[in-house]
N, C-alpha and C positions, 0 to 999 in steps of 0.2 A: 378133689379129683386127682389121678394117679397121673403124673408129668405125660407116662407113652399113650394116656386116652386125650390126650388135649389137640391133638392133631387132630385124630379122626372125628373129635366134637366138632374142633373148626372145621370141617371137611365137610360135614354134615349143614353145617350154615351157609358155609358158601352151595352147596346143592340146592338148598332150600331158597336160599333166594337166588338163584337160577330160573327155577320153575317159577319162582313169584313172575319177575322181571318177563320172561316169558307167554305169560299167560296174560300180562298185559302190553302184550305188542311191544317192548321196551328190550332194549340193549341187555343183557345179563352179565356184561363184561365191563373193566373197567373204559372209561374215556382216554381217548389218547389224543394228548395236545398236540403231536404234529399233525393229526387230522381237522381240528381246529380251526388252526393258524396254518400260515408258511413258514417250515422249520428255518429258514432264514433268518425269519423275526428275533426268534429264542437270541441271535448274536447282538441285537442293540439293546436287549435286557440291563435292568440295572439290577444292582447288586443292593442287595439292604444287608449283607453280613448273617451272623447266625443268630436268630431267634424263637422262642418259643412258639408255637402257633397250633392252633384247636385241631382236634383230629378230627373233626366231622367237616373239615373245608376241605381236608386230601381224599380228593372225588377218580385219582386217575393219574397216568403213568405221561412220563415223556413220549416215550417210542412206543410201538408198536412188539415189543419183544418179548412181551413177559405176559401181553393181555388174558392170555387163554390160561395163565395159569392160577386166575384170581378172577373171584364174582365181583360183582360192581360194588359190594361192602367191603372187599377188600377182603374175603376169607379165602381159602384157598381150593385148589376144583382138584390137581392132580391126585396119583394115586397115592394110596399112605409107601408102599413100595419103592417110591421111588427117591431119589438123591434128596429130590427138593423136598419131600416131609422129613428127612434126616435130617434136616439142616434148618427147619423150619421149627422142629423138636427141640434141636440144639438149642437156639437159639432163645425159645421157650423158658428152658431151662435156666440161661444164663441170666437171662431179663428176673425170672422169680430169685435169683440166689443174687444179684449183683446189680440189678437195673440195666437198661440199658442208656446210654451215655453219649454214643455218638453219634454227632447232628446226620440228621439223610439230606440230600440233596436237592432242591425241590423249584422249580420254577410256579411264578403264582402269577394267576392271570384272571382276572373280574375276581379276585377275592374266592379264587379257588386252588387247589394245591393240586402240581402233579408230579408225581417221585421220578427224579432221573438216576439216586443211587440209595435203597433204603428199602423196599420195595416189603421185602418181608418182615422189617424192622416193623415197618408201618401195620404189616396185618396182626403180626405178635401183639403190638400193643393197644391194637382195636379190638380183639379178640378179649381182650388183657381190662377191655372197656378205659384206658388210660386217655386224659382230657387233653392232652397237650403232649407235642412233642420237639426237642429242640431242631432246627433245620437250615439251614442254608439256601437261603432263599432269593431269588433272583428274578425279579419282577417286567413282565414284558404288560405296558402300556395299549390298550384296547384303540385303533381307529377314532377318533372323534366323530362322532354323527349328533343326531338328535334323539338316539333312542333312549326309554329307560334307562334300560339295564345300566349304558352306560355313564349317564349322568347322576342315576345313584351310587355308581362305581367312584364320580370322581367326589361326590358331596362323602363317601367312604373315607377317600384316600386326605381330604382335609381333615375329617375327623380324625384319625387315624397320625396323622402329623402333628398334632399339639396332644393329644390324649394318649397315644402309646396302644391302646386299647385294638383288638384285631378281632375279637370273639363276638361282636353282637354285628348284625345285621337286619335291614330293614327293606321291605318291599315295594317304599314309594317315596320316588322324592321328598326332601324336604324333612324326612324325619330324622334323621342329625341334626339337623338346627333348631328343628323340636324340643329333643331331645336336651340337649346345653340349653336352652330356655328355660326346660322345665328346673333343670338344676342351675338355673342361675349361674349358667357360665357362660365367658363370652368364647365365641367360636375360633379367636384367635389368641388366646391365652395358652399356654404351656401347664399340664397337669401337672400336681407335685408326687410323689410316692406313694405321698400318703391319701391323696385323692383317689389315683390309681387303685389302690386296694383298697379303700373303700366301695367303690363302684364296680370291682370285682367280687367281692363278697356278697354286695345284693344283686350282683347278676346269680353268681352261684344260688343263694339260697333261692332266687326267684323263679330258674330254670331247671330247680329241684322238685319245687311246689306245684309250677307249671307240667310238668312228665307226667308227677303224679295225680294229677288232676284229669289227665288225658291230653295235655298236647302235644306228646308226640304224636297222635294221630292227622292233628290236623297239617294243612300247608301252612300255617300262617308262621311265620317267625318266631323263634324267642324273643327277640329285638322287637317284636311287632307286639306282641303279648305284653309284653313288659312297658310297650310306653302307652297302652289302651290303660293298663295299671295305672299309670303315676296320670296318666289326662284324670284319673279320678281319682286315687289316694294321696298325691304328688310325692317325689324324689324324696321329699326329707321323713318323709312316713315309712318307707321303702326302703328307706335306709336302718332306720332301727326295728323294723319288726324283725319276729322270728319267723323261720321257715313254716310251722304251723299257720300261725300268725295272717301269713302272707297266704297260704292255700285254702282258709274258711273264706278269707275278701275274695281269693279267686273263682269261687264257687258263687258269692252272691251277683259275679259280673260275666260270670259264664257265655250268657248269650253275647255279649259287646265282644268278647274274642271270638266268637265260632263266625259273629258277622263276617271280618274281616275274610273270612273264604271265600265271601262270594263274590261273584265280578259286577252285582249289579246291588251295591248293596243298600241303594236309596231306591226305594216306593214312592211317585208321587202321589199325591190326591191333588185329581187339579179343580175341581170343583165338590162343594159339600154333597150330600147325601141325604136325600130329602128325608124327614121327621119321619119317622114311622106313626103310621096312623092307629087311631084306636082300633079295636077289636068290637066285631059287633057285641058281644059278651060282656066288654070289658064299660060299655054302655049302660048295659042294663045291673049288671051285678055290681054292687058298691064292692069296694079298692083300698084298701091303705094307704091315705096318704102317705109317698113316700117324705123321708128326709130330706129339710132342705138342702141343698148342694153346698158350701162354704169354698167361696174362691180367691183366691190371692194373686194380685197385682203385687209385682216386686220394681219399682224404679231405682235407677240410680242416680239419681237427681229431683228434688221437687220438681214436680208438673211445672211451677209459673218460672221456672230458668231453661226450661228446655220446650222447645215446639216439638219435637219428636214426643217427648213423653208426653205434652199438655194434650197430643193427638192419642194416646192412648189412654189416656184418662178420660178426656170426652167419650170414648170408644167404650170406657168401664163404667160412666153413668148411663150413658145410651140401654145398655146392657141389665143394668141395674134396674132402672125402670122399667122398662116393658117386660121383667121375667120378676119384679120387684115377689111376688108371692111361690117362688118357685129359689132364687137362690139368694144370697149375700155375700156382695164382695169385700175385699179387706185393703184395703192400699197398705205395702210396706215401703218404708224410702231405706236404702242402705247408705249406713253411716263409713263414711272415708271407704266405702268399695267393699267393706267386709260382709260380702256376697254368702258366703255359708251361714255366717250366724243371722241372718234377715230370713234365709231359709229356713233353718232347724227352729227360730222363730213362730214365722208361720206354718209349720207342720204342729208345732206342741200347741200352737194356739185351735187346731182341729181342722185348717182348711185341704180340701182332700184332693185338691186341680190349684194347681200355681203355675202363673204366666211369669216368666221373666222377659223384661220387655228388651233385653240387650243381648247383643252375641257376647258381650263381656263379660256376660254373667255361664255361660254355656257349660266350662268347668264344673263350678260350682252347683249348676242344676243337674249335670249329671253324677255327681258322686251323691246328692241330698238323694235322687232318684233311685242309683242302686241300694244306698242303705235302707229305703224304705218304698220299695215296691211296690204297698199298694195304694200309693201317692203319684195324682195324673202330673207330669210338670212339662210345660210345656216351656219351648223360648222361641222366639222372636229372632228369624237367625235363617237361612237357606245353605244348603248344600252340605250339610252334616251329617254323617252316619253312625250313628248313637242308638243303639236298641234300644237305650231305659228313657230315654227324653224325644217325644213330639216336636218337632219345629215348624213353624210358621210364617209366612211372609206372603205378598202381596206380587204379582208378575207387575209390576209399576212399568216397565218395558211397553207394557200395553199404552199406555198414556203417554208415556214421550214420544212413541212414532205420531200417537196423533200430533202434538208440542211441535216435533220437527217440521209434519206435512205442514201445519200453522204459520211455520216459520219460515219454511222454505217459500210458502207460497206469499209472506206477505216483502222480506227481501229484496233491494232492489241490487245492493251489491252483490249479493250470492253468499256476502261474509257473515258469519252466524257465531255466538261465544256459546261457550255449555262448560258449568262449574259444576263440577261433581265430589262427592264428598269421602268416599273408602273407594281404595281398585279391592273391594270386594264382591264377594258373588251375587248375580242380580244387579249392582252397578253398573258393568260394562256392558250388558244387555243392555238398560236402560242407555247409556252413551251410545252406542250403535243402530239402538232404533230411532232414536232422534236424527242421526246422521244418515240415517236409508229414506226416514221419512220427508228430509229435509232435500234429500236427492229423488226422490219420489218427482217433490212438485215443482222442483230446480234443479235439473242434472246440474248444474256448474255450479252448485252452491258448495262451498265448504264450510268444515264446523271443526273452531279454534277453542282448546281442550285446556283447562287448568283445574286446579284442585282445590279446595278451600282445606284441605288437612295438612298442604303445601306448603300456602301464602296467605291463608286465612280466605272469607269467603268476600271479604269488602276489597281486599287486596286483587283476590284473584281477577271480583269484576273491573276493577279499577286496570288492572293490566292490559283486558280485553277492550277497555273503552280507550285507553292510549293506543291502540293500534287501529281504532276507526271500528271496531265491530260494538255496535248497539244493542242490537234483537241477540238478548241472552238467556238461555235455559238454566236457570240454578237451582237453589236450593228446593227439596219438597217438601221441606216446611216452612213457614216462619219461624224466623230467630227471634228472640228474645233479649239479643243484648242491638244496642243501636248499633251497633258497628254494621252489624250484618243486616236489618231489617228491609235496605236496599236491593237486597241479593234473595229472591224468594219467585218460583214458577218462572211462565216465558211472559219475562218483559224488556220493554223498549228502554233501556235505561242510559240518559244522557249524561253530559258533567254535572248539571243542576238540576234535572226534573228528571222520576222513575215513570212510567205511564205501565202497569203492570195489564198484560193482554191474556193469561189464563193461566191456572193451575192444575194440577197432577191433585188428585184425592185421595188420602188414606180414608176408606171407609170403616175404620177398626172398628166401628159400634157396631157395624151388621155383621162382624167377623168374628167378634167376642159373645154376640147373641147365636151365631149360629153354631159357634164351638160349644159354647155350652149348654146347648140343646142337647147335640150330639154326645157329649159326655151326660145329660140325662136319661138319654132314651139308649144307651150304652151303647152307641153306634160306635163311638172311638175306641169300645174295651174291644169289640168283636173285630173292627179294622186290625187290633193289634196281635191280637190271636191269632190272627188266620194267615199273619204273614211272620217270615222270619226276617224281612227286612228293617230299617230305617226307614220311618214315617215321616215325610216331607210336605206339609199342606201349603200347595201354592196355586191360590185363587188370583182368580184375577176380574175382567170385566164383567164376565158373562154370569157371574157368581155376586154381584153387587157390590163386592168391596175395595175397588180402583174406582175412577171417572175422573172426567174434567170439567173444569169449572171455568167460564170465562166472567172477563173484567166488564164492565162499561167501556171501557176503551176501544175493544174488541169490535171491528166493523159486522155487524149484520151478516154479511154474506161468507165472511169469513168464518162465521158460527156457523153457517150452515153446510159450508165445505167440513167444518171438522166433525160435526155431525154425521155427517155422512158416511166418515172411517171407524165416528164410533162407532153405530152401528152395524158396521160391518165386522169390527172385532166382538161387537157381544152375539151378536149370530155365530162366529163360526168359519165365514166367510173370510172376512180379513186377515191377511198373513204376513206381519210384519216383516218375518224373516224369509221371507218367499227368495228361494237358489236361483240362477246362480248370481252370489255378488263378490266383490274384492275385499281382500284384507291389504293393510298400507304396504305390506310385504310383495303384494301382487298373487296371492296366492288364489287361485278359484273356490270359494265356497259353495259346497252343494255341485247339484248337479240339477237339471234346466227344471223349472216349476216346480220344487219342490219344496217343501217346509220343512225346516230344520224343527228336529226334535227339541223338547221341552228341557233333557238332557245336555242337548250341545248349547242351547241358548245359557242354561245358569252354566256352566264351564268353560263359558267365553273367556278367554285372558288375550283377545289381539284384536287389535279396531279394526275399523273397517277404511276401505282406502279415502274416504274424503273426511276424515279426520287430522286436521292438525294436530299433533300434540303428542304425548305418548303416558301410559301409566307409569307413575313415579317409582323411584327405588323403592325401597325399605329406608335406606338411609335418610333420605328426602323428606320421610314422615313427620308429623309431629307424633309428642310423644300418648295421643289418645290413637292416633290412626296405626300408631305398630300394637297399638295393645288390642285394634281391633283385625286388624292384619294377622298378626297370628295366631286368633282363633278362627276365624272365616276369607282371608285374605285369598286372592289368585295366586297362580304361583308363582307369575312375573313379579309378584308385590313383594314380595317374600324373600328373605338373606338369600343371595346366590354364593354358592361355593365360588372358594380361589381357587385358581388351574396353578396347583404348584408342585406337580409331579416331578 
């Protein structure tokens, strides 16, 4: 193109997106940060010196004085006639024979750029399509609150202090620390040069692949695309492929990025979907027998070391028998964790629906799942938005309000213990509804909070019984190792005699029977068709696969008070989280008789006010509970950013 058309091209793009900006109700000019902020602020700005930084962060101007002569991309609006396209031309010209060189001027505010002296420097070299430019840059600090924006801004600003790194950005807490997880780095290490450029190069080639695949259409991040990428290919794969390479894997996981657009990107199913019935037709006219079904159970742990899994195994004979002429299951056990190869395993072995019964397995069932499509795999896991993988779990929250109302009502101190095992999702439901229910049938009872991923689960009871609190809600399983066998449902548990008074029921065998109904009678292919969401199956009472089960211990009438709530939650009627109640903050939740959504209940991250205790750090973990924490964890659980602005 001829140097004196390059004006009038840009002329033409900043009109063109005028009328875009325009037409959807939107500014067509640039931003101006002392409309923002109070120009005051700009004077306690820190100085970061000159540095390189991404041209698609310079969103707008300091002042007000130059807005009307640039569209909000930064092309320019005036006439070709005038001083400013002569200078603008110039300027053109001298950037293609000599580059241009020197830094613009720039204050940066939430990780955005606004030009105080550079101004056509900046449209030259966006016109110019150039990725970076050098600047001067002078940082004013955002108000402290509890928004978003801002606490991604500050988890930014640590990343950013040990990585050097300024060009990726992410749309939800938490993904920086993500992020150095996936790459196996710790959040407070210093990159070296050569880190730096290497994690430059697969952003480049990644955000190359990305454009051309279609994402610049979408909202969702580079940053956001790229670590949906590595949750399934991980960092060190990402690292050495090629830019092709990376854009055929981006196509088989298409749908997992387009999710991230949406605001509501989890479906639940809260109750199954009855069998579809025969056809009258289908009566009379012989059928082909179809194929039998082949399903895969994945453990990571033999069944006889773990109550968790022994309860899913029961749940896979259960299953096995009553459908014995219809499917066959396969139990995998994964050797030291190596979760893909137990996968690709059971796929060459033919089975076409794999359960992974761990959220620790979650990775790895979604990357076995994008490679190969038309393979059901489900896991065992709540609150996940994964387009290629089904999740499932049980509203167990149902069962410990009854647990609570039990406990509250049989209490003479009002003191109550509850050991709970991950601050993950569906957890702190469960700890809350024991603590509503328990205040239900004793306003002045409290309920004193430990962990077994803490202080172990013998430890934790042990702690509760040196403070005087007996009547304790623990584990939902049975343990398997003596340590813990004391520590299991609500019971009365003294120095030297346990008297156990009822339990919490996974019913996995009518849960596994009834998923793979549904994966016969292709109820599950057609659920997954017709939504473009994240498929979250969370049953609960009324669907048969929760209940409670009491001891001999258990007085008579106290069985019949807790009956009473249970059927009130398999009806319908019963509402555990019925508004308005306290968070220990003092906060009002809800508003007067109302039921909190299914929603707010699994995204619970704050107790309610008659809870002693509080969910643990990250740090405080052991090392099984961060490893289930950072694939399902709340956010409280979860590495908080340093304030070291």
């Amino acid at each position: 193109m001829q140097p004196e058309l390059n004006y009038k091209e840009a002329l033409k793009l900043g009109q063109k997106e005028v009328k875009a900006k325009t037409a959807k109700n939107e500014s067509p000019y640039l931003a101006v940060l002392d409309e923002i902020i109070p120009p005051e602020k700009s004077l306690s700005g820190i100085s970061l010196g000159v540095i390189q930084i991404p041209m698609w962060f310079i969103v707008g101007t300091k002042t007000a004085g130059r807005v009307n002569a640039f569209a909000s991309n930064f092309m320019p609006l005036l006439a070709e006639s005038t001083e400013f396209a002569a200078k603008w031309e110039s300027l053109y010209r001298s950037h293609m024979l000599e580059g241009i060189r020197e830094p613009i001027k720039v204050y940066e505010y939430l990780n955005r750029y606004y030009v105080e002296e550079g101004n056509k420097r900046v449209s030259v070299l966006k016109y110019c399509g150039a990725y970076s430019i050098p600047a001067d840059v002078t940082r004013i600090m955002p108000e402290r609150d509890n928004s978003e924006k801002v606490q991604i801004y500050l988890e930014y600003l640590d990343f950013n202090r040990y990585s050097k790194v300024n060009y990726i950005e992410f749309s939800k807490p938490g993904d920086y620390r993500e992020l150095l997880r996936a790459m196996g780095k710790p959040h407070d290490e210093y990159w070296s040069i050569d880190e730096q450029q290497r994690f430059s190069s697969a952003y480049y080639y990644f955000e190359r692949a990305y454009n051309e695949n279609g994402g610049e259409k979408l909202k969702t991040t580079v940053g956001d695309a790229m670590l949906s990428y590595i949750r399934v290919y991980g960092y060190s794969q990402l690292q050495n492929e090629s830019e092709a390479e990376i854009r055929i894997n981006l196509k088989k996981m298409w749908e997992e990025i387009a999710l991230k657009e949406k605001d509501d990107e989890i479906e639940l199913k809260t109750a199954p979907i009855e069998e579809k019935k025969q056809s009258v037709l289908s009566k009379v006219l012989p059928i082909a027998k179809p194929p039998r079904l082949k399903a895969a159970f994945i453990y990571d742990v033999p069944p006889e070391k773990s109550g968790w899994v022994n309860d899913h195994e029961r749940g896979r004979i259960h299953a096995q028998t009553v459908m014995d002429d219809k499917v066959d299951t396969i139990v995998y056990i994964c050797k030291e964790n190596n979760y893909s190869q137990t996968l690709e395993k059971s796929i060459s072995d033919g089975c076409k629906l794999i359960f992974t019964t761990s959220p620790r397995m979650l990775q790895a069932s979604l990357r076995a799942a994008v490679e190969n499509p038309d393979i059901i795999i489900m896991n065992c896991s709540l609150n996940t938005s994964h387009r290629y993988v089904r999740t499932y779990y049980t509203r167990m929250y149902e069962a410990k309000f009854i647990l609570g109302v039990l406990a509250g009502s049989l209490t003479q101190s009002g003191r109550l213990g509850y050991v709970c095992d991950y601050p993950i999702y569906g957890q702190i439901a469960g700890i809350n509804a024991f603590a509503l229910g328990a205040q239900m049938a004793n306003p002045r009872s409290k309920v004193y909070l430990e962990w077994s991923t803490v202080k172990g689960a013998k430890e934790a009871a042990l702690s509760l019984n040196r403070r005087h609190i007996h009547l304790i809600s623990s584990q939902d399983n049975a343990r398997f190792s003596e340590d813990d066998r004391r520590s299991f449902g609500l019971s009365h548990i003294g120095h030297d005699k346990t008297d156990l008074l009822a339990v919490p029921v996974w019913k996995w065998g009518v849960y596994y029977e009834k998923l793979l109904r549904s994966v016969l009678d292709k109820t599950i292919k057609s659920e997954y068709i017709n939504t473009a969401r994240a498929l979250n199956y969370y049953w609960g009472m009324s669907a048969g696969v929760v209940d409670i089960e009491y001891a001999p211990a258990l007085p008579l009438a106290s069985r019949r008070y807790a009956d009473f709530f249970r059927s009130s939650l398999i009806s319908g009627v019963g509402k555990p989280f019925l508004t308005p109640f306290y968070s220990q903050s003092g906060e009002i939740i809800g508003s007067r008789q109302k039921e909190l959504s299914l929603e707010q209940i699994i995204s619970m991250d704050y107790l309610v006010d008659n809870v002693i205790g509080s969910i643990p750090t990250y740090d405080e973990l052991s090392d099984k509970g961060k490893a289930t924490v950072d694939t399902v964890g709340v956010s409280r659980a979860k590495p908080k950013t340093e304030d070291k602005a």
